[in-house]
C-alpha positions as CSV (number, residue, x, y, z in Angstrom):
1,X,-60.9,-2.1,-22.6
2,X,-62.7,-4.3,-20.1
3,X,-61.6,-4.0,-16.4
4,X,-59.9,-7.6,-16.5
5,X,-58.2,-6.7,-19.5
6,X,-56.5,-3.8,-18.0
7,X,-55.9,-5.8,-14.6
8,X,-53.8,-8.0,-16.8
9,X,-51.9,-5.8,-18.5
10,X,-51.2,-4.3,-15.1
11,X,-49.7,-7.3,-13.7
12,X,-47.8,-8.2,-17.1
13,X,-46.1,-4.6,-16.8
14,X,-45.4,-5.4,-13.0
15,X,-43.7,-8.9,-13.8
16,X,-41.6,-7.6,-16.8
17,X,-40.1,-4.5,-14.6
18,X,-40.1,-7.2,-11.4
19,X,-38.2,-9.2,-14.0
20,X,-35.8,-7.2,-15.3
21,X,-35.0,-5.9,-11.8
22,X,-34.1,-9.6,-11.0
23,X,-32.2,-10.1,-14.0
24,X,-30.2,-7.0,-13.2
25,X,-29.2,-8.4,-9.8
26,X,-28.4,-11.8,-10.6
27,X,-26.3,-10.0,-13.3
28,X,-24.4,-7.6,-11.3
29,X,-24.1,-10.6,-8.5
30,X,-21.9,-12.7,-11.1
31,X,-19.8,-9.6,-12.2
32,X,-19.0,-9.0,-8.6
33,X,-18.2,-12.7,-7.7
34,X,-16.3,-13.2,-10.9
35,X,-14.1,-9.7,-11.0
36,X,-10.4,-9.9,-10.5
37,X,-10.6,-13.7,-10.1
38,X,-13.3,-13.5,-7.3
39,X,-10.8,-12.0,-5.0
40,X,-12.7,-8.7,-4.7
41,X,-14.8,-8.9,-1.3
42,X,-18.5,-8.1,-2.0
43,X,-18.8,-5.0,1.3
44,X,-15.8,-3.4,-0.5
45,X,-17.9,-3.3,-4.1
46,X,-21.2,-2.1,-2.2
47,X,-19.5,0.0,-0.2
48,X,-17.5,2.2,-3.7
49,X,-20.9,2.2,-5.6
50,X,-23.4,4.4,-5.3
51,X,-27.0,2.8,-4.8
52,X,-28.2,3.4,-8.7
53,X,-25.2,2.8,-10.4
54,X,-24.5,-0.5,-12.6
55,X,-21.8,-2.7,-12.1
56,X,-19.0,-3.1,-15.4
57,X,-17.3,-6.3,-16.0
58,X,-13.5,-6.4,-14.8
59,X,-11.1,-5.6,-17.4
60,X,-8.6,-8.0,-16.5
61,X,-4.7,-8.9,-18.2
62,X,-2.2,-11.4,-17.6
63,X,0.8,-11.9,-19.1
64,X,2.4,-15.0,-17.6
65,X,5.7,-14.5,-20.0
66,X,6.5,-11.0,-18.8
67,X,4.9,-11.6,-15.4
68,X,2.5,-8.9,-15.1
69,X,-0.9,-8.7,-13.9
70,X,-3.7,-6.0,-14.2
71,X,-7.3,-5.6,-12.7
72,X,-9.9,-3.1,-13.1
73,X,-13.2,-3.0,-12.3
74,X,-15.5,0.0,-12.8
75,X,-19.4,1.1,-12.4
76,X,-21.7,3.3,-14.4
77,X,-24.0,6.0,-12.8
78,X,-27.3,6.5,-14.4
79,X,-26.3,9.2,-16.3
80,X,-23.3,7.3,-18.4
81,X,-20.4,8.8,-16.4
82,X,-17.8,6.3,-15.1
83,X,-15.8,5.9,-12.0
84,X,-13.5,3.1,-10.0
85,X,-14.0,0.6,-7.7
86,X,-10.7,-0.6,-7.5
87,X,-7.4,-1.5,-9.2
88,X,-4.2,-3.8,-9.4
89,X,-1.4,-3.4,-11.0
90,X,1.6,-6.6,-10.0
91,X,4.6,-7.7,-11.1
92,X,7.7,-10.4,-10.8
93,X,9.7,-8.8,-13.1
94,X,13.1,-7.0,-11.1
95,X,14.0,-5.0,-13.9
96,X,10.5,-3.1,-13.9
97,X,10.3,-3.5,-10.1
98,X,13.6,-1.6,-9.5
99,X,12.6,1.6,-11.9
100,X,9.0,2.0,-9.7
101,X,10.6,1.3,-6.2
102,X,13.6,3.9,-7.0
103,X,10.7,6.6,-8.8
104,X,8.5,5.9,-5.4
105,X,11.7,6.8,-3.2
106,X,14.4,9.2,-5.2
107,X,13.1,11.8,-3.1
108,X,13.1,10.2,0.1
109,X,13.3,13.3,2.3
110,X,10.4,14.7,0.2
111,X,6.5,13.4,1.2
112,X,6.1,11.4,-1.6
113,X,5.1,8.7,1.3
114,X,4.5,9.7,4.5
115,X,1.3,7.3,5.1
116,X,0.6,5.1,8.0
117,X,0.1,1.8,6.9
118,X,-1.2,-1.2,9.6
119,X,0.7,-3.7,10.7
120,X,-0.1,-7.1,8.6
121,X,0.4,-5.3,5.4
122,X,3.9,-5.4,4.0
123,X,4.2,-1.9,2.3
124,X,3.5,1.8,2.3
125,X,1.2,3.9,1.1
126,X,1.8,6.6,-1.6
127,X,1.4,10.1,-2.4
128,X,-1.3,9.2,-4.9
129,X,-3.3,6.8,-2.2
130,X,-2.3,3.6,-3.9
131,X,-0.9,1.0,-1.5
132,X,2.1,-0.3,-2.7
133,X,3.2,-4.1,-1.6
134,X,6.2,-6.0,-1.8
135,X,6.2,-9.9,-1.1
136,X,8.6,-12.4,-1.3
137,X,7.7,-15.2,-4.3
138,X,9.2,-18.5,-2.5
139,X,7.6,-20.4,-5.6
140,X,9.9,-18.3,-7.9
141,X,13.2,-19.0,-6.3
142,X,16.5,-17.0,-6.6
143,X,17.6,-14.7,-9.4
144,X,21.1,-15.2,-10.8
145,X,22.6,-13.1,-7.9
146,X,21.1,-14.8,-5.2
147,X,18.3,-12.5,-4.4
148,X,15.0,-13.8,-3.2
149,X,12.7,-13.1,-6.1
150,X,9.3,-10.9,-5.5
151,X,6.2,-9.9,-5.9
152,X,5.1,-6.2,-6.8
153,X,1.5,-5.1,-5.6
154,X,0.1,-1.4,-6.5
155,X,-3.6,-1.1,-5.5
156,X,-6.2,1.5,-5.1
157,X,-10.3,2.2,-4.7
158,X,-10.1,5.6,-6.7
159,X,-10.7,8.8,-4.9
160,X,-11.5,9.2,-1.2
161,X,-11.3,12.2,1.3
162,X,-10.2,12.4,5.1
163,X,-7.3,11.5,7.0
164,X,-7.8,8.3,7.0
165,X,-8.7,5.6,4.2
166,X,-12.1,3.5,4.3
167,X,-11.3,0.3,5.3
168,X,-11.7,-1.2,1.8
169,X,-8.4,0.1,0.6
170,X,-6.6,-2.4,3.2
171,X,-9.0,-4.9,2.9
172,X,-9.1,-4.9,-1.1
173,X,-5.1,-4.8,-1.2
174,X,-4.8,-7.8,0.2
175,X,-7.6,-9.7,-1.2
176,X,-5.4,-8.9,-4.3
177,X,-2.3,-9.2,-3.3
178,X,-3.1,-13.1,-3.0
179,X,-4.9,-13.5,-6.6
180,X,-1.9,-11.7,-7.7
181,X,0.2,-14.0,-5.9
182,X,-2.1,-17.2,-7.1
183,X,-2.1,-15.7,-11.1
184,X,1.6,-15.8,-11.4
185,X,2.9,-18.2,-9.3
186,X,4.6,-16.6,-6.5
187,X,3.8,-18.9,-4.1
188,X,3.5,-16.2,-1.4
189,X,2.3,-16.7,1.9
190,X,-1.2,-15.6,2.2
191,X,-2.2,-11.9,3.5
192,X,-4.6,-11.6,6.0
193,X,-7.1,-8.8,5.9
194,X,-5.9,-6.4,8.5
195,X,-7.8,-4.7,11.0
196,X,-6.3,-1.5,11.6
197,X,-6.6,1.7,9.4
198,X,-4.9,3.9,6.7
199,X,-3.9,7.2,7.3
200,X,-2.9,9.5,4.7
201,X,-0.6,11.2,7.1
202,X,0.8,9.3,9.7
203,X,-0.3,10.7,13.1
204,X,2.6,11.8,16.0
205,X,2.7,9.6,18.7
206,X,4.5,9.6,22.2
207,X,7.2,7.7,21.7
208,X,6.1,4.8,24.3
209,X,2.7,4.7,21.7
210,X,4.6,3.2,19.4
211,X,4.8,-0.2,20.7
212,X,4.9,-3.2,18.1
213,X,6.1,-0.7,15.3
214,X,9.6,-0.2,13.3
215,X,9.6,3.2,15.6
216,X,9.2,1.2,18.9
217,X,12.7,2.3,19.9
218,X,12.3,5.4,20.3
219,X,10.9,5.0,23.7
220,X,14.5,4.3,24.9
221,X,15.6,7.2,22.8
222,X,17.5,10.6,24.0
223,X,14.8,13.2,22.7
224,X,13.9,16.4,23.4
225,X,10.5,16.6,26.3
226,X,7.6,15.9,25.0
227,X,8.9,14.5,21.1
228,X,6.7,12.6,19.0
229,X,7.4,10.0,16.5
230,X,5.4,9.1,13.2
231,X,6.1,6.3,11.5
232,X,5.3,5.2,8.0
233,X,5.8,1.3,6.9
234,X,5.2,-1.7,9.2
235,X,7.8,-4.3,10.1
236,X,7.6,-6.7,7.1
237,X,7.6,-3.5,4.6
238,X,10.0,-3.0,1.7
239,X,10.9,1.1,3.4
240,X,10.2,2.5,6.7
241,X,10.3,5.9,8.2
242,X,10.0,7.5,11.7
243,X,10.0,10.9,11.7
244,X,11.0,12.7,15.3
245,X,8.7,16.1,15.8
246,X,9.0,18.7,18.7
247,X,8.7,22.1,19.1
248,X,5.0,23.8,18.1
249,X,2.4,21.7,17.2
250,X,4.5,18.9,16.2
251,X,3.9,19.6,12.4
252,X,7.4,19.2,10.3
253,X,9.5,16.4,11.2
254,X,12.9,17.9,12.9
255,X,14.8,14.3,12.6
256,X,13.7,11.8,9.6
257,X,15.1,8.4,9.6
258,X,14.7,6.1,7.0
259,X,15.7,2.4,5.8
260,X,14.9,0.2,2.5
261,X,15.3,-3.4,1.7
262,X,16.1,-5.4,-1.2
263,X,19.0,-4.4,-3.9
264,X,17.2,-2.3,-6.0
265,X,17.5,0.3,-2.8
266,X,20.9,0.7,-3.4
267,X,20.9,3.1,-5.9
268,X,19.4,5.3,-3.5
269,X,22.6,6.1,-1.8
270,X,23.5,8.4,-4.5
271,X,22.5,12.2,-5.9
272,X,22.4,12.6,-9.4
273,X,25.8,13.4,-9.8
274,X,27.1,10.1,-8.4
275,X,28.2,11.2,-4.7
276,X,26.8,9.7,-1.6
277,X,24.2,11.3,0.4
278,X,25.8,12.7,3.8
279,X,24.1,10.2,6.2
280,X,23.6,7.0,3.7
281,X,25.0,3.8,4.7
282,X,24.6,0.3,2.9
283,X,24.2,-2.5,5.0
284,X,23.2,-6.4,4.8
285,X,19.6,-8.0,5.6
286,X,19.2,-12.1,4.3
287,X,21.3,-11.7,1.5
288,X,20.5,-8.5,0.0
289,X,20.7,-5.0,0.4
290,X,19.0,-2.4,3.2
291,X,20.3,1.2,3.1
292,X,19.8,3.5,6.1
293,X,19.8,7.3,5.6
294,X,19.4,9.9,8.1
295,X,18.6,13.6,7.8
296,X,17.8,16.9,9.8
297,X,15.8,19.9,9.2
298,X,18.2,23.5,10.1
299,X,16.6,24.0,12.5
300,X,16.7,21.1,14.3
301,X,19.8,22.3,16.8
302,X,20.7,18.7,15.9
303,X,24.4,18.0,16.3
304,X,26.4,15.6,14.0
305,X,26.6,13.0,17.1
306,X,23.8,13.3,18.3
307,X,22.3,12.2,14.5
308,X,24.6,9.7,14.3
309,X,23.5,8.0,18.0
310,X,20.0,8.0,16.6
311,X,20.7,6.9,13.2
312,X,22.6,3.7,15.0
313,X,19.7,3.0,17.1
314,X,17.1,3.3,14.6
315,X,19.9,0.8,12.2
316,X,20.2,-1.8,15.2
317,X,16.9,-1.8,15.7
318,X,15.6,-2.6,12.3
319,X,18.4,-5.3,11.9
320,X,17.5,-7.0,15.0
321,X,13.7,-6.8,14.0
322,X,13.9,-8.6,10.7
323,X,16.4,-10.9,12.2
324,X,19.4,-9.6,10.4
């Protein structure tokens, strides 16, 4: 073959693969910008992929009848395997809400979610690392009881490792949270993306660190020297914790104190054999439900009234909070 002739073939190979590459990231730029209603920031889908993998299209569902969305949006690695970027899963429907708050929280005194959460999101985070929201749907009114109806968020980024969560869980939860909110019609005020991080287990603070949180009480609390608090939830969340440590190395909570809002927590004041927990009381927040229960470890050397004083404080303090 003459020498031109292979010089042109050379730069016809060049141009195709030059091409193609283009083609590819002009493709996978759409998919990103389209996926879960273009509510998925771009850093948190280059930040779950790995450099030679290919983005999938979303699989999205909405079912505006039922009220019940689904995202989720995938990549492929060069060797066909498959793995997450991220996922939503919301609903307005009470019914189905009430049977995944009351699964999340039957065994409150259990871990099932001891994350730390920042302030800015309303929720928790769950034993399985899925953020879990709940947001009052103004655009959806009142059910027939009077109770303000809602919106249900679960979201996740797949697996990740660490104590704390890469910022694209937060970020990514509420991003979605609002399409979810846009999709079926809740009419929800919009979240901002917050700025602090997740931890997978919530980290003991001095109670005077725990300024601006549901726990912020504790600083005028009667503990033991040298106590810590963790706290799980933030002040707009559907359930919040603070767990009181002292004693070596501050590891299990001696003193857990919890509270949850809406109605559908009220089914948490019972065991399974109808009777009320020691240390669960039912009280009123805007119309609906909150139920505080309180709890020690044995070996605590936690007396009855001295439970009950902190039980009251953590109670009046949440109350006055949310503006009860």
């Amino acid at each position: 073959m003459p020498r031109w002739g292979k010089v042109t073939l050379t730069v016809v190979v060049v141009l195709a693969v030059v091409g193609l590459a283009v083609r590819q990231d002009v493709e996978e730029w759409w998919l990103a910008r389209q996926a879960c209603g273009g509510a998925v920031p771009r850093e948190v889908i280059d930040a779950r992929m790995p450099d030679d993998a290919r983005l999938l299209p979303a699989e999205e569902k909405l079912i505006e009848e039922t009220g019940w969305y689904r995202c989720d949006l995938r990549f492929e690695e060069p060797g066909g395997g498959r793995d997450q970027v991220l996922h939503v899963v919301a609903t307005t429907d009470q019914e189905e809400q009430g049977e995944i708050l009351y699964d999340t929280f039957e065994f409150n005194e259990s871990w099932s979610w001891r994350g730390q959460v920042p302030e800015g999101l309303p929720g928790i985070l769950q034993v399985n690392d899925t953020l879990q929201l709940l947001i009052d749907c103004p655009a959806l009114g009142k059910d027939a009881k009077g109770s303000p109806r809602k919106l249900l968020v679960r979201s996740g980024i797949g697996p990740w490792s660490g104590e704390s969560a890469p910022p694209e869980l937060a970020k990514s939860a509420a991003s979605l949270a609002n399409e979810a909110s846009r999709r079926l019609g809740c009419g929800a005020e919009p979240l901002k993306p917050p700025t602090g991080k997740v931890y997978r287990e919530p980290r003991p603070l001095a109670p005077k660190q725990a300024a601006g949180t549901p726990c912020a009480w504790t600083a005028r609390a009667d503990l033991p020297a040298g106590a810590r608090v963790s706290v799980s939830g933030t002040r707009t969340s559907h359930a919040v914790r603070c767990d009181l440590h002292w004693g070596a190395k501050f590891r299990d909570p001696k003193v857990m104190l919890s509270a949850y809002y809406g109605d559908w927590g009220k089914r948490l004041r019972f065991d399974d054999d109808g009777r009320i927990f020691p240390g669960a009381v039912q009280a009123r927040c805007r119309g609906e439900a909150v139920i505080f229960k309180a709890a020690t470890e044995p070996d605590a050397s936690v007396t009855e009234k001295q439970l009950r004083v902190l039980a009251q404080s953590f109670a009046r303090a949440e109350l006055r909070q949310r503006g009860c």
